[in-house]
N, C-alpha and C positions, 0 to 999 in steps of 0.2 A: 434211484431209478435212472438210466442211460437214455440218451436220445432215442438209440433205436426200438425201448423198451415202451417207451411213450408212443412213438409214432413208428409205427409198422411200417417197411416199407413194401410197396407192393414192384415184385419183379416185371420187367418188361418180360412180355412172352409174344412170339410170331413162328408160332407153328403152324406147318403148313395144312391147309384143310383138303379132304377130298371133296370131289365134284358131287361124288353121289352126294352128299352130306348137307348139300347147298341145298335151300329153298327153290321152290320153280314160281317161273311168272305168272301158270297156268292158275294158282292159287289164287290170285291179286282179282278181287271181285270188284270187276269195274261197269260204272253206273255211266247209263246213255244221258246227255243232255238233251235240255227240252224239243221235242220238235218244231215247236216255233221259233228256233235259232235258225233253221234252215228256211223257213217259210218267208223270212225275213229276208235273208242273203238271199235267195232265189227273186222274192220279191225287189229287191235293190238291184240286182242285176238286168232284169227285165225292165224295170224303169230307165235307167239307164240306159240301155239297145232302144227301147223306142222313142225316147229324148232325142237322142244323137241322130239316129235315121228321120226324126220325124223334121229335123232342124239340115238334114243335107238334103231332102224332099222339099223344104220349103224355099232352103235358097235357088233350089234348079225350076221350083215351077213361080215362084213371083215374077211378078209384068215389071217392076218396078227399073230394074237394070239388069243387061247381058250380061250373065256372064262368056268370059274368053273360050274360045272354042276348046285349047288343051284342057281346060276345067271341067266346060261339060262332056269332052270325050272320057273321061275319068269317072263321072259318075256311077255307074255302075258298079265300077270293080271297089269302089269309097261304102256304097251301101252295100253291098256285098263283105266287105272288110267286116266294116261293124252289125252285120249280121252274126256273121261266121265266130267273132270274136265275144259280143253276148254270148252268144249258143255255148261255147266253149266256156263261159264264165258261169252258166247257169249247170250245165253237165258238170263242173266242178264242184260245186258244192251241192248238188245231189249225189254225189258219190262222195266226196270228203265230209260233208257234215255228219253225215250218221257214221263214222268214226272216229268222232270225239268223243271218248269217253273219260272219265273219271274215279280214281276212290279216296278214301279216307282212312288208314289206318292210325293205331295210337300216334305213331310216331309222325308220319309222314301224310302229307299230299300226292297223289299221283295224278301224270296224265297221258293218256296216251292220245294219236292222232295222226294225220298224214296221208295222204293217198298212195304218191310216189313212195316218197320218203318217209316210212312209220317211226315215230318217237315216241320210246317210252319217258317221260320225262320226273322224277321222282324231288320233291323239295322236301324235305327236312324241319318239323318244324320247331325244332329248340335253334335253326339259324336264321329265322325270319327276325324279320327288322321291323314290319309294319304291314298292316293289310289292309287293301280299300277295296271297295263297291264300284266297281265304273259303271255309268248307265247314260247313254247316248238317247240321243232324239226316240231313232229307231226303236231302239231297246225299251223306253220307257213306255211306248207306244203298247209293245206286243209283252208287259210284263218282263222282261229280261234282264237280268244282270250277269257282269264279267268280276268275277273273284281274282281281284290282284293279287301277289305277295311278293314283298320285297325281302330279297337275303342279304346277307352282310357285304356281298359281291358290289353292289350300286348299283345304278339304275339301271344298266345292264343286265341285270341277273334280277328280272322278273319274273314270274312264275304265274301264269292266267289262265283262269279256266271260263271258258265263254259259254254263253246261251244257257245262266242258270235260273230259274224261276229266282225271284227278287227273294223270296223268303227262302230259300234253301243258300241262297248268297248268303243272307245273315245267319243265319245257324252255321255255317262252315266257318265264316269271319270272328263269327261269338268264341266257335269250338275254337280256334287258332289262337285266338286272343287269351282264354281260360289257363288254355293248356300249356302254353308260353307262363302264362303267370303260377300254375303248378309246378312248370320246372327248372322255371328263378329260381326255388326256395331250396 
């Protein structure tokens, strides 16, 4: 028996494909995150705008010391800033959160998202390195978790899907982890 008799070799092949022939994206059944990922971001935002105004209101109206006249001529256009710049913070993630979406097929993670700028964003998961749960203050608060994954790329080349119900984080994280371990073998 010959080497090549034993171990077949498999030819490299790079034919060209047609277009029609491709998959479409319109197929890729993608799943909205929680609403209370936005409820949150809006809520943070808002805190925030009336933090910041409630703190340039107080140093203009306490007796305690003047301030300099260029300072308080500026007042207005300062709370007007941070008005203007909330408002813009909160109008952004009413229109960008509810286009964060997600799917899960055999192979892969997707994610889409963006306002401006839409990304389809696709991770691979026989190249994943490790996957964690992130869960902040906020997050633990309103039930929420962020599904990390790490690719062979480094830290750089994370892959997160935010604002997921805590148990659909772990059933994704589990699936990852599984499916990784089915295609070790």
């Amino acid at each position: 028996m010959t080497v090549s008799q034993a171990y077949p070799v498999e030819t490299f092949s790079n034919e060209q494909l047609e277009a029609q022939g491709l998959p479409t994206l319109a197929a890729l059944a993608l799943t909205d995150i929680s609403p209370r990922y936005r409820i949150v971001n809006i809520s943070l935002a808002l805190f925030i705008t009336v933090l910041l105004s409630a703190v340039v209101v107080v140093l203009r109206l306490q007796p305690f010391f003047m301030l300099p006249d260029p300072l308080l001529s500026k007042f207005p256009f300062v709370l007007a800033g941070i008005i203007a710049l909330g408002s813009g913070w909160v109008i952004y993630h009413l229109l960008a959160d509810v286009r964060i979406k997600y799917s899960v097929r055999e192979q892969d993670l997707n994610l889409q998202s963006g306002l401006v700028f839409q990304t389809l964003a696709c991770q691979p998961i026989l190249r994943v390195q490790h996957v964690e749960i992130k869960r902040g203050p906020l997050a633990r608060l309103a039930g929420l978790a962020s599904l990390q994954v790490f690719s062979a790329g480094g830290a750089l080349h994370t892959f997160e899907i935010p604002g997921l119900p805590v148990e659909r984080a772990q059933q994704l994280r589990q699936f990852v982890l599984d499916h990784k371990a089915l295609s070790a073998k």
